[in-house]
C-alpha positions as CSV (number, residue, x, y, z in Angstrom):
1,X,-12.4,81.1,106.6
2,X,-13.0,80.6,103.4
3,X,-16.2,81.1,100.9
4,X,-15.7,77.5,100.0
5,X,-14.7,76.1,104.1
6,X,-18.3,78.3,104.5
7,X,-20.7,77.0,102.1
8,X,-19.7,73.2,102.7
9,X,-20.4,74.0,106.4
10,X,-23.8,75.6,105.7
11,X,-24.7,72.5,103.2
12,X,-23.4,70.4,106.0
13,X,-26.0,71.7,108.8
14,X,-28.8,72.0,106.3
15,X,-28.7,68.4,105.1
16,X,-29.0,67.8,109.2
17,X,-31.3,69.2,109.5
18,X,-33.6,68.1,106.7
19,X,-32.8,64.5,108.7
20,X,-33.9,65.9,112.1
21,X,-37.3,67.6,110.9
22,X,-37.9,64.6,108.9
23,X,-39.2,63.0,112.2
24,X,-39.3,59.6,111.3
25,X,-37.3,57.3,112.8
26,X,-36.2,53.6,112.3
27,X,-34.7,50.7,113.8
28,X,-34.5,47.3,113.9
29,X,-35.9,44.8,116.1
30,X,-36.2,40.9,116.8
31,X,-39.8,40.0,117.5
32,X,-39.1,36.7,119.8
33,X,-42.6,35.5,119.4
34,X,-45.4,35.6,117.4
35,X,-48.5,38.4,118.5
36,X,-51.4,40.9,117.5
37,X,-50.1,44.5,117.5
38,X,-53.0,46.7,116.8
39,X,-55.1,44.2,115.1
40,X,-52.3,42.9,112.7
41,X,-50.8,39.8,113.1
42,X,-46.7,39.6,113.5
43,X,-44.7,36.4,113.5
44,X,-41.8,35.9,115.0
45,X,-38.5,37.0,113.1
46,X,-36.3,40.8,112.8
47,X,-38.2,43.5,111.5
48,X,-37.1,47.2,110.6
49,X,-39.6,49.3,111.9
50,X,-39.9,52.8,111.4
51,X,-42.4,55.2,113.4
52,X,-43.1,58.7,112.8
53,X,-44.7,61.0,115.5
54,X,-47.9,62.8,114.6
55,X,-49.0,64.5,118.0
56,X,-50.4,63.3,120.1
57,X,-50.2,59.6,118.4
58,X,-47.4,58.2,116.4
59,X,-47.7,55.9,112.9
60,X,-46.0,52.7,112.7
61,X,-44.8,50.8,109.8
62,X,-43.4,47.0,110.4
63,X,-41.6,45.4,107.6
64,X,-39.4,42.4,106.4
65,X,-37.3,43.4,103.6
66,X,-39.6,45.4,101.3
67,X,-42.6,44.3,102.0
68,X,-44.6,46.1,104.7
69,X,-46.3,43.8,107.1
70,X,-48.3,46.4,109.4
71,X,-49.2,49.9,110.1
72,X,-49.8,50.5,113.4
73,X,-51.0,53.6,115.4
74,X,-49.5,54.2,118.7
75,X,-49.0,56.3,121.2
76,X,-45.2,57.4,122.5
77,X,-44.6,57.6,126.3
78,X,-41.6,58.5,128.5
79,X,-40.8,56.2,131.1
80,X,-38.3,57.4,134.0
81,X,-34.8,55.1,132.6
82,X,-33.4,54.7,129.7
83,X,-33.3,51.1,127.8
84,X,-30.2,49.5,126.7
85,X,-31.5,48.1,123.9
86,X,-34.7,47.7,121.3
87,X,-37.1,45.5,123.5
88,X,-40.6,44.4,122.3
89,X,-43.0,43.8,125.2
90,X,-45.9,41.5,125.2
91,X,-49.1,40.8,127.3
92,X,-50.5,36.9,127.0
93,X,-54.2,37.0,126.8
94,X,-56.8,34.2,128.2
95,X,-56.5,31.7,125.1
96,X,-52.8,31.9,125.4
97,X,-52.3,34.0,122.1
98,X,-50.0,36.9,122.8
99,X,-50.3,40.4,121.9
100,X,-47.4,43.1,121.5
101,X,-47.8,45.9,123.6
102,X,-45.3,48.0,123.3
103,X,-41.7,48.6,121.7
104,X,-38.5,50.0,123.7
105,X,-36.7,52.2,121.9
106,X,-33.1,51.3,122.7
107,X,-30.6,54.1,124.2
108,X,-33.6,56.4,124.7
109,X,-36.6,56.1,127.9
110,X,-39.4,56.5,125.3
111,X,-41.8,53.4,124.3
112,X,-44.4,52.9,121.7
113,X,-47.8,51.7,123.4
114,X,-50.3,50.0,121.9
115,X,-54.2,50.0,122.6
């Protein structure tokens, strides 16, 4: 192996993981209906959201383009399967308003619950 072959593999792992210890993580997600998540008001459309986990909770950011439309704390569970896809699951209170309570992350079993 090479000194060159070498250091582009050790530049290679370290940029990984920068990305991995990072801990935030993004997606996006098409919010069906319009709903209260943790006190801030989301209409219906796609957002990129992005959440990073600060034990025990985890911070959420929703936004539309550049603009950030709510920050969110939350709280990340395991549930026993995986989801196929992103999924944002809401509750429909008394006066027929909805509210989000939680988001799937696709391809994983963990979900972001809200209080």
């Amino acid at each position: 192996m090479t000194y060159r072959t070498y250091l582009r593999g050790l530049i290679s792992s370290a940029a990984v993981l920068l990305i991995v210890s990072a801990g935030a993580l993004a997606s996006t997600y098409n919010v069906p209906y319009s709903g209260k998540m943790g006190g801030a008001r989301i209409e219906a459309g796609r957002y990129n959201i992005t959440w990073e986990h600060h034990s025990p909770g985890v911070m959420v950011t929703v936004s539309k383009g550049k603009n950030v439309v709510a920050t969110v704390q939350g709280k990340l569970e395991e549930r026993s399967s995986r989801f196929e896809r992103n999924m944002v699951v809401y509750s429909t209170n008394a006066d027929g308003s909805q509210t989000i309570n939680e988001i799937r992350v696709g391809g994983t079993n963990q979900a972001i619950v809200f209080e």
